[in-house]
C-alpha positions as a Markdown table, in Angstrom:
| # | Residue | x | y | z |
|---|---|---|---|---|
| 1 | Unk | 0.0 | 0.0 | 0.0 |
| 2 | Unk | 1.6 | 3.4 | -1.0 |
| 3 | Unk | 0.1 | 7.0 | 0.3 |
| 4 | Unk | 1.5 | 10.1 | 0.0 |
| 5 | Unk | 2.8 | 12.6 | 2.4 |
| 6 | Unk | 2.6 | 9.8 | 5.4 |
| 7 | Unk | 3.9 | 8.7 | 8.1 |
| 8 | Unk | 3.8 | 4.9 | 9.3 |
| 9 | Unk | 4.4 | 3.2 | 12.3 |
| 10 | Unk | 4.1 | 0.2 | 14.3 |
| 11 | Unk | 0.6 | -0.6 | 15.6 |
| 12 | Unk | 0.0 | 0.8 | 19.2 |
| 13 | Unk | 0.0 | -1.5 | 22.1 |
| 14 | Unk | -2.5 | 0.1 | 24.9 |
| 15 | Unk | -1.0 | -1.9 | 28.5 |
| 16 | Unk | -2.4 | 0.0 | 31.4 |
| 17 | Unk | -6.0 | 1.6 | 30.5 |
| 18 | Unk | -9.6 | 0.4 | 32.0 |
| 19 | Unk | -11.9 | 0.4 | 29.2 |
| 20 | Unk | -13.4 | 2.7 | 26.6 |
| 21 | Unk | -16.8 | 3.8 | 24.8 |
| 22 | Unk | -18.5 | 2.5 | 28.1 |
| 23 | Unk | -17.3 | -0.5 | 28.3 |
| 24 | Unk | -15.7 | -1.3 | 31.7 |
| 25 | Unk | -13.3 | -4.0 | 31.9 |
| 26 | Unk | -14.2 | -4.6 | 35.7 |
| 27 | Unk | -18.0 | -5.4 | 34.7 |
| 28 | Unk | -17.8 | -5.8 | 31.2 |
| 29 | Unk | -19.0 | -9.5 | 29.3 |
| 30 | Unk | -17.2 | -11.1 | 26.5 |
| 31 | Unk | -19.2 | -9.7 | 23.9 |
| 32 | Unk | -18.2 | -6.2 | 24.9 |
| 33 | Unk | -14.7 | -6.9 | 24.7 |
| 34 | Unk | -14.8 | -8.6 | 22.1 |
| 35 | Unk | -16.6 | -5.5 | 20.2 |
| 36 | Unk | -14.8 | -2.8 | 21.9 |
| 37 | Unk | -11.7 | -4.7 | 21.0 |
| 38 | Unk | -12.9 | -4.0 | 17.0 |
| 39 | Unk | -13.2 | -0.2 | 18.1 |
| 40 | Unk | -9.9 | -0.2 | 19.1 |
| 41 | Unk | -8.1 | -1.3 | 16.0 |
| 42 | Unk | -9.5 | 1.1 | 14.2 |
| 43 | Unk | -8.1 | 4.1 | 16.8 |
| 44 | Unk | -3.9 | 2.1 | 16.0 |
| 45 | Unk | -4.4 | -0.1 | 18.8 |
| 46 | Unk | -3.1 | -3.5 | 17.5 |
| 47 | Unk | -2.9 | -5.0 | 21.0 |
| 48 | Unk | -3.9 | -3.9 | 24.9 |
| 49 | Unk | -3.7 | -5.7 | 28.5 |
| 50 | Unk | -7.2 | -4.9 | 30.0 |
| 51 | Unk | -5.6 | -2.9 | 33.1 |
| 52 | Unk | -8.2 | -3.9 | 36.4 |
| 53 | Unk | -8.3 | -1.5 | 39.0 |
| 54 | Unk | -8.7 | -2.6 | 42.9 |
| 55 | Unk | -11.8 | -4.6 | 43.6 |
| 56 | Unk | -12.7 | -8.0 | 45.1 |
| 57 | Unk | -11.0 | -11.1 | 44.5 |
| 58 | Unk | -14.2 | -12.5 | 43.1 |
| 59 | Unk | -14.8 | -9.9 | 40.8 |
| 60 | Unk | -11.4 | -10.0 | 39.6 |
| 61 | Unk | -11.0 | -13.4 | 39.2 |
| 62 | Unk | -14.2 | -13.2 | 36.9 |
| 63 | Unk | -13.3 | -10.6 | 34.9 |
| 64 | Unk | -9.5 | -12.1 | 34.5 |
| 65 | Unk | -11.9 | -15.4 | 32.9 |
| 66 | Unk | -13.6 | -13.4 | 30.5 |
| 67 | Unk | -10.5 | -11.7 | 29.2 |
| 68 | Unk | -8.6 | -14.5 | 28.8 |
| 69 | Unk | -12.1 | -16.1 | 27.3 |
| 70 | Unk | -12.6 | -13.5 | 24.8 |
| 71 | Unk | -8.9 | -13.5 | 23.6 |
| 72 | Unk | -9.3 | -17.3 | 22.2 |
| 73 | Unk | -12.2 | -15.8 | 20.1 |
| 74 | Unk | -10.8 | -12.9 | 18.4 |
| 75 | Unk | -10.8 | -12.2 | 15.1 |
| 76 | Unk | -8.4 | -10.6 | 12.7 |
| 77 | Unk | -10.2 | -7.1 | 12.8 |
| 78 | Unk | -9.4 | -6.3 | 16.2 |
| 79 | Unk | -6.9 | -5.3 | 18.6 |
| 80 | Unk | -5.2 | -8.7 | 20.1 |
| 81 | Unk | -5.8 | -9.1 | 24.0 |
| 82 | Unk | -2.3 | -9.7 | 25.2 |
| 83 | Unk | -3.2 | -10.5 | 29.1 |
| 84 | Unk | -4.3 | -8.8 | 32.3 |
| 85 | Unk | -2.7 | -5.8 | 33.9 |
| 86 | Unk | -3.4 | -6.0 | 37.8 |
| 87 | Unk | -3.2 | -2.4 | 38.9 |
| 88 | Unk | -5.2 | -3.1 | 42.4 |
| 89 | Unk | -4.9 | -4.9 | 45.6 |
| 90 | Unk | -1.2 | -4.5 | 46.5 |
| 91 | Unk | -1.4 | -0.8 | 46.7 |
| 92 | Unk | -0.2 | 2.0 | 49.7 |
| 93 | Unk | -3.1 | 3.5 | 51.4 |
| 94 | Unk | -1.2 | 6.8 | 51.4 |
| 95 | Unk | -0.8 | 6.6 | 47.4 |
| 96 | Unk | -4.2 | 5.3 | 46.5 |
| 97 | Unk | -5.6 | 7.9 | 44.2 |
| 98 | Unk | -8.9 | 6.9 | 43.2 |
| 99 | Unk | -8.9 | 3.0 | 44.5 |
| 100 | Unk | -10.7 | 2.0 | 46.9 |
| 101 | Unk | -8.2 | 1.0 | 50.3 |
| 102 | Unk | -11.1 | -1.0 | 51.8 |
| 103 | Unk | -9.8 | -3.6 | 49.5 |
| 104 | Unk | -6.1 | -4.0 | 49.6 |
| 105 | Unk | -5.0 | -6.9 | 50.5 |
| 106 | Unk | -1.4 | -7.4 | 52.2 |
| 107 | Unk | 2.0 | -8.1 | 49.9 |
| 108 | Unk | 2.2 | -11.7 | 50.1 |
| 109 | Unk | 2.3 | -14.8 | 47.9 |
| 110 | Unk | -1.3 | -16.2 | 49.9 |
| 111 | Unk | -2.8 | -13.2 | 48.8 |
| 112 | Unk | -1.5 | -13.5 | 45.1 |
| 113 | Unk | -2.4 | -16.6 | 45.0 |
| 114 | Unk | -5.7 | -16.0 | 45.4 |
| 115 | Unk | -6.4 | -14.8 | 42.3 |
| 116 | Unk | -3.3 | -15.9 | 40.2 |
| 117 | Unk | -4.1 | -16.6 | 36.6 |
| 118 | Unk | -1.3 | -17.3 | 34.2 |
| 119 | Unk | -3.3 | -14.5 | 32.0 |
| 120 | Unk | -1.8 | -11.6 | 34.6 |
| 121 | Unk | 0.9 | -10.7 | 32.6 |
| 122 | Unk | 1.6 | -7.3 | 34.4 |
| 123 | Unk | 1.2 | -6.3 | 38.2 |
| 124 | Unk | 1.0 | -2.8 | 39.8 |
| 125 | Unk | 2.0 | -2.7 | 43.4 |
| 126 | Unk | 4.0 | -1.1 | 46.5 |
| 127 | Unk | 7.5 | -2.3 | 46.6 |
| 128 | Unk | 8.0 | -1.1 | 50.2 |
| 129 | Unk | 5.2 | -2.9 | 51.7 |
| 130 | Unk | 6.7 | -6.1 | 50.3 |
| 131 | Unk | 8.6 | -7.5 | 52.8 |
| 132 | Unk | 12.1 | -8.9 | 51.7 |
| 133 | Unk | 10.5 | -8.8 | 48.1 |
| 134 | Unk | 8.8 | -12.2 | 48.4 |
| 135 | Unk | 5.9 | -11.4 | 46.4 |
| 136 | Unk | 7.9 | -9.6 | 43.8 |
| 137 | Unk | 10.5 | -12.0 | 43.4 |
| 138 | Unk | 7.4 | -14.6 | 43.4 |
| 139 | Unk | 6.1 | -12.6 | 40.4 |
| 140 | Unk | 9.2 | -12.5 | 38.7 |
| 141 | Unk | 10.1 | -16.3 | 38.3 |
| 142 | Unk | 7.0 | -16.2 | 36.5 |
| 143 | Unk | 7.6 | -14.0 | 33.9 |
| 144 | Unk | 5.4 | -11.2 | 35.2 |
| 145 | Unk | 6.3 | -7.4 | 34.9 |
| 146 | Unk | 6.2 | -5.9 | 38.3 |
| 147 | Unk | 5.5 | -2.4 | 38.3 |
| 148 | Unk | 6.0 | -0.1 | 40.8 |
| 149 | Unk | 2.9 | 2.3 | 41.3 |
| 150 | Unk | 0.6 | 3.9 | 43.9 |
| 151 | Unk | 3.7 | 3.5 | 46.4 |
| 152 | Unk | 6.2 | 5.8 | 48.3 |
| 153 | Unk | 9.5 | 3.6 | 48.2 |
| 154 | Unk | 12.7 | 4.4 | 46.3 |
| 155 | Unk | 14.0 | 1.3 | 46.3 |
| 156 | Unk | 12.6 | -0.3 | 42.9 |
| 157 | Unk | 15.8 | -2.5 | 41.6 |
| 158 | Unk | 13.5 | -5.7 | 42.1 |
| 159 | Unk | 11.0 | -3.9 | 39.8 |
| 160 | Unk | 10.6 | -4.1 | 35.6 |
| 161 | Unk | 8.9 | -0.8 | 35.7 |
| 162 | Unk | 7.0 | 1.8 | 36.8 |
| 163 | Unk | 3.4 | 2.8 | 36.5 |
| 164 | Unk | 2.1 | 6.3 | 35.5 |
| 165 | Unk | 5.4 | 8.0 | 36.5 |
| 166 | Unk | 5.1 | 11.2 | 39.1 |
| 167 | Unk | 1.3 | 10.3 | 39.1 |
| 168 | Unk | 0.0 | 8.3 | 42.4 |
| 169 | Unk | 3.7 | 8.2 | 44.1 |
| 170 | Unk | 6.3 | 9.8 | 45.8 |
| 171 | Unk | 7.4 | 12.8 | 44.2 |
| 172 | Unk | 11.1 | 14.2 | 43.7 |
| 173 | Unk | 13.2 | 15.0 | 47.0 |
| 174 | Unk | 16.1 | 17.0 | 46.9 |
| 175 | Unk | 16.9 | 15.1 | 50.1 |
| 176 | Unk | 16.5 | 10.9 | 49.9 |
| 177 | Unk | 14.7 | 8.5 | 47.9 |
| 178 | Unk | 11.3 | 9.1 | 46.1 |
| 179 | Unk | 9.8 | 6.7 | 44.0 |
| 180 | Unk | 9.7 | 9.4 | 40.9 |
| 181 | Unk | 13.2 | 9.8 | 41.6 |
| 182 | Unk | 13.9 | 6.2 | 41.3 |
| 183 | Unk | 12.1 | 6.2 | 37.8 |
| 184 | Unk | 14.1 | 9.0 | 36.5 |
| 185 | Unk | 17.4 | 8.2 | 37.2 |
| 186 | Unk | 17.2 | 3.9 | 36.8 |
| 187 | Unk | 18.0 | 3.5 | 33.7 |
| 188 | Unk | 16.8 | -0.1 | 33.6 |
| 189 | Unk | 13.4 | 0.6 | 34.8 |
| 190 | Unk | 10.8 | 1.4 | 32.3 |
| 191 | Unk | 8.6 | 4.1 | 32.9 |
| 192 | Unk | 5.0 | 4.5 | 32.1 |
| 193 | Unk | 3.9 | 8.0 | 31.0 |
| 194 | Unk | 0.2 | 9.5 | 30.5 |
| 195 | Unk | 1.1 | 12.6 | 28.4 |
| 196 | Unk | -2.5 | 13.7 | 27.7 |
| 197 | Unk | -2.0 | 17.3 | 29.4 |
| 198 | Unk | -3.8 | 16.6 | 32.5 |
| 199 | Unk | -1.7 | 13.8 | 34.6 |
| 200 | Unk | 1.6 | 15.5 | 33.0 |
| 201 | Unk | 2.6 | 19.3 | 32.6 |
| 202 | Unk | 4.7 | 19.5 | 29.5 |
| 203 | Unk | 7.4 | 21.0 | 32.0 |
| 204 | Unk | 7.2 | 17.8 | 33.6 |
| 205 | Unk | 7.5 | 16.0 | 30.4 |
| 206 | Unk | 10.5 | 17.7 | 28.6 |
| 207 | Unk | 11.8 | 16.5 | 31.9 |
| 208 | Unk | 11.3 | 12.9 | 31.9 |
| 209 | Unk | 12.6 | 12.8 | 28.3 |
| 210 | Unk | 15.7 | 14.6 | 29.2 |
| 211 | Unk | 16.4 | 12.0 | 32.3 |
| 212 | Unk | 15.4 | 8.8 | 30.6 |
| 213 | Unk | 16.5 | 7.1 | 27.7 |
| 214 | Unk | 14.0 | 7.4 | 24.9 |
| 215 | Unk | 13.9 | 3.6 | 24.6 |
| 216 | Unk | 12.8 | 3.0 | 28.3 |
| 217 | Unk | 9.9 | 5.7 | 27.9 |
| 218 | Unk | 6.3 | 3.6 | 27.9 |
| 219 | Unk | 3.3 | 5.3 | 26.2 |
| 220 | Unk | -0.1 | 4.6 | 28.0 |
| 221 | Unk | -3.8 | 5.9 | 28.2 |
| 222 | Unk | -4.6 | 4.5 | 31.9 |
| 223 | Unk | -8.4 | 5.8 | 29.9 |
| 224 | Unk | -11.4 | 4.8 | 31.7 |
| 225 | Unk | -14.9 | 3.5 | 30.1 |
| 226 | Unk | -16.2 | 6.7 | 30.3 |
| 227 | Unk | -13.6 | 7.5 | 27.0 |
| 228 | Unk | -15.6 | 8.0 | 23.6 |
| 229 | Unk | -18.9 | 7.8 | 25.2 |
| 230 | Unk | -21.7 | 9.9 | 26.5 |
| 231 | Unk | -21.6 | 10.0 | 29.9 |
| 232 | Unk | -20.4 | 12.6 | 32.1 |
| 233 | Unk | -20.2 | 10.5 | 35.4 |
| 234 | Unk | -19.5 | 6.7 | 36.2 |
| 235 | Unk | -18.4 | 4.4 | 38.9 |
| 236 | Unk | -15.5 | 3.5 | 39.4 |
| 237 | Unk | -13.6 | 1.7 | 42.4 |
| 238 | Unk | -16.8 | 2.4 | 44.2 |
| 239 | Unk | -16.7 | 6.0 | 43.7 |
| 240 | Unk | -18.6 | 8.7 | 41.5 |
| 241 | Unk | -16.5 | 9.9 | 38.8 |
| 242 | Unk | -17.2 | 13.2 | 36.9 |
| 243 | Unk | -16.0 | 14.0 | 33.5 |
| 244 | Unk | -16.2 | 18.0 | 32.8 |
| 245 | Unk | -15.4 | 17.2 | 29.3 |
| 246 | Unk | -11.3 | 17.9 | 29.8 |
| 247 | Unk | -10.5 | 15.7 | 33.0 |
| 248 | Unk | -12.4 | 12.7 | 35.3 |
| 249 | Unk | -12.3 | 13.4 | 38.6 |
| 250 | Unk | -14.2 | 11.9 | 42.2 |
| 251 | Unk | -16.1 | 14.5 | 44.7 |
| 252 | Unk | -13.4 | 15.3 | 46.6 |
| 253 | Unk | -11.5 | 16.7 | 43.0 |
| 254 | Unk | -9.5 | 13.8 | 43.1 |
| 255 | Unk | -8.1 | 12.9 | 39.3 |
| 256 | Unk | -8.8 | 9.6 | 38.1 |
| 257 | Unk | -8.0 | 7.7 | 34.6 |
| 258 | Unk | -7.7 | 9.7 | 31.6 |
| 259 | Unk | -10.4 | 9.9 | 29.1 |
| 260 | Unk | -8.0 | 9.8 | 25.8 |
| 261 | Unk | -7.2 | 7.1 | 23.8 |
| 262 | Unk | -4.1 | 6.0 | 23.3 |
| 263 | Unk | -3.9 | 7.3 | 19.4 |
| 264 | Unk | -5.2 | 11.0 | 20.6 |
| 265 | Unk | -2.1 | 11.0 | 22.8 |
| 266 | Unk | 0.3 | 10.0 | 20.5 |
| 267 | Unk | -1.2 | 12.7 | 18.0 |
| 268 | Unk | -0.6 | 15.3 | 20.7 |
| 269 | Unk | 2.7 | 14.4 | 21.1 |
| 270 | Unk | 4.1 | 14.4 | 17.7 |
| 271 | Unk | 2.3 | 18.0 | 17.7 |
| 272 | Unk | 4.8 | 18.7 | 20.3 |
| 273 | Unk | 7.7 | 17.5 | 17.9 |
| 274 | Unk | 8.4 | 14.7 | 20.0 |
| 275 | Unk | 8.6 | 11.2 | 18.6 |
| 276 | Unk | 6.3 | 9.0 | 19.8 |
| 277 | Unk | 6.6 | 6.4 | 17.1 |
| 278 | Unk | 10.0 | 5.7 | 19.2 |
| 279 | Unk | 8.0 | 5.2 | 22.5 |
| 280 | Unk | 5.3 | 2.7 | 20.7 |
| 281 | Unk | 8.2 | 0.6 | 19.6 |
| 282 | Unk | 9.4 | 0.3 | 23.1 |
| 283 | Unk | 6.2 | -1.0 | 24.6 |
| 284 | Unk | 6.9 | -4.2 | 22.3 |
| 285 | Unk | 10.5 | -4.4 | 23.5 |
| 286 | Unk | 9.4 | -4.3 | 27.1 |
| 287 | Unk | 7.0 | -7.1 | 26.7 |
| 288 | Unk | 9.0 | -9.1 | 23.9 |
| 289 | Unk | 6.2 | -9.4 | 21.5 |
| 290 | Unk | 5.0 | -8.9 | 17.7 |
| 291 | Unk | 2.1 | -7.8 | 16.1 |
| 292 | Unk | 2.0 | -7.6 | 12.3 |
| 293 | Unk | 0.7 | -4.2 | 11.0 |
| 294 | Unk | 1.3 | -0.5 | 10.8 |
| 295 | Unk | -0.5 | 2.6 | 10.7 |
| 296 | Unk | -0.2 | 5.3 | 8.4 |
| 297 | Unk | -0.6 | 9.0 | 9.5 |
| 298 | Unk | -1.3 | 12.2 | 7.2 |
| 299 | Unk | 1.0 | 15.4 | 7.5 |
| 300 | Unk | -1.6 | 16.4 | 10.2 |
| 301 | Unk | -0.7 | 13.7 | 12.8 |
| 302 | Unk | -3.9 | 11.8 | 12.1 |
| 303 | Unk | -4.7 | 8.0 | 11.6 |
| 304 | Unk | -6.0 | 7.4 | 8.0 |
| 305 | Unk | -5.6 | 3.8 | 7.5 |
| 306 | Unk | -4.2 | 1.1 | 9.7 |
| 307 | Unk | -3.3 | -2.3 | 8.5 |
| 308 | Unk | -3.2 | -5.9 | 10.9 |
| 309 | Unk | -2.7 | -9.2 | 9.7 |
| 310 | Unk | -3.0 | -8.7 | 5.8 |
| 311 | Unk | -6.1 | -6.8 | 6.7 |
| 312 | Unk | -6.3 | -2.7 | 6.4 |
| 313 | Unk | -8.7 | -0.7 | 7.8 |
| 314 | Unk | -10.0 | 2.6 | 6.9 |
| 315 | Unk | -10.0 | 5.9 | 9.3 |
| 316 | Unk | -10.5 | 8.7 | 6.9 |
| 317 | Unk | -11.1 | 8.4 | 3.4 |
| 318 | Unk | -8.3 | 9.9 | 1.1 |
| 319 | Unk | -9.7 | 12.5 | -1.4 |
């Protein structure tokens, strides 16, 4: 396929968001992932973990079912579901954000094990409340990425990454450890990023891409199902969320997901100059995996066509 005056990259892989177009991966069925999955395609997103915020163990073990479910059914046309991303349960109380604390469960293996699938393929928790680093190193003989998040510990060498950097952690000390210093100056820890001008100033961005090495820099939404629909509130980890039309945020003004999809933010930041079609290669690095297809963008940073498995799909038509 030949266009002119485009741009083409690698497909975008989505690992930390909660759902999209009101679907909401801790309630949704198999036939709305498997339709929302379609939806995403069609946005660049050639693959996504379906990221699960704190809840019950029940609940999570159901929904973990469905994903991994839905992903033996998919077709061609949509975006591949590459496993679960655990972002509740092992989480600090005094990091917590929008999750709900009544539900954390303690660091341990027993507690894992409770809802251990072998479809969890990333886990968000607080390194400092793991004592000795049973659980992560537990997590780690498994293959699992264990991300640091929601957590006030510098100490993150046991860790594969860390989740929406300077959001929900410690922030920069000019005296000790932080965990946002500990993402900035590790080079071998990756380091998630929402840069959709709410969770990140673009001070605070031309920062982290001046610290870290481009190739460690991880691109996510962490977009809730409120995304591309037509609410204006939802609940979410048992709290009301409003959406003003800019930013999602609980009573209290406390910020929650994003409500951009993962395209919209790489649009924004190769409007900024900056190249994102770097950071999407990295998120297949991290995870050691391949999708085949591209997507093509016009000279005005926008999707126009987007290709997976042989198959291409249609954004805009071309006059």
């Amino acid at each position: 396929m030949f266009f002119e005056n485009v741009q083409k990259s690698k497909l975008i892989i989505e690992q930390h968001f909660h759902g999209a177009y009101g679907v909401d991966f801790a309630c949704c069925n198999e036939n709305e992932v498997l339709d929302l999955s379609k939806k995403l395609l069609k946005h660049g997103i050639g693959g996504f973990f379906p990221t699960l915020a704190t809840d019950s163990v029940k609940n999570i073990k159901r929904q973990i079912k469905i994903f991994k479910s839905a992903s033996e059914k998919q077709t061609s046309d949509m975006a591949k579901i590459l496993g679960v991303h655990l972002e509740g349960i092992f989480l600090n109380p005094e990091k917590k954000g929008i999750h709900d604390e009544s539900q954390f469960l303690k660091l341990t293996i027993p507690n894992f094990r409770k809802i251990e699938d072998d479809f969890i393929k990333i886990v968000t928790l607080a390194p400092e409340l793991d004592k000795n680093f049973k659980l992560i190193k537990y997590l780690t003989e498994k293959g699992i990425k264990v991300q640091a998040g929601h957590c006030t510990g510098g100490d993150l060498y046991k860790c594969s990454g860390v989740t929406h950097t300077f959001n929900a952690m410690s922030p920069i000390s000019h005296r000790g450890k932080s965990t946002a210093l500990s993402a900035l100056i590790d080079d071998n820890l990756y380091t998630e990023i929402i840069a959709d001008g709410v969770h990140l100033s673009d001070e605070i961005l031309k920062l982290i891409f001046k610290a870290k090495p481009e190739n460690k820099i991880i691109l996510i939404s962490d977009c809730l199902p409120i995304t591309n629909s037509d609410k204006k509130e939802m609940e979410f980890c048992n709290k009301t969320i409003y959406y003003d039309g800019k930013k999602a945020v609980d009573k209290s003004g406390t910020l929650a997901g994003s409500t951009s999809l993962l395209d919209k933010i790489v649009k924004r930041l190769l409007d900024m100059n900056i190249n994102a079609f770097k950071l999407i290669e990295n998120t297949y690095t991290y995870h050691d995996i391949e999708i085949n297809g591209c997507v093509w963008w016009n000279e005005k940073n926008q999707i126009i066509a987007v290709e997976k498995d042989g198959n291409v799909l249609y954004k805009e038509k071309r006059k």
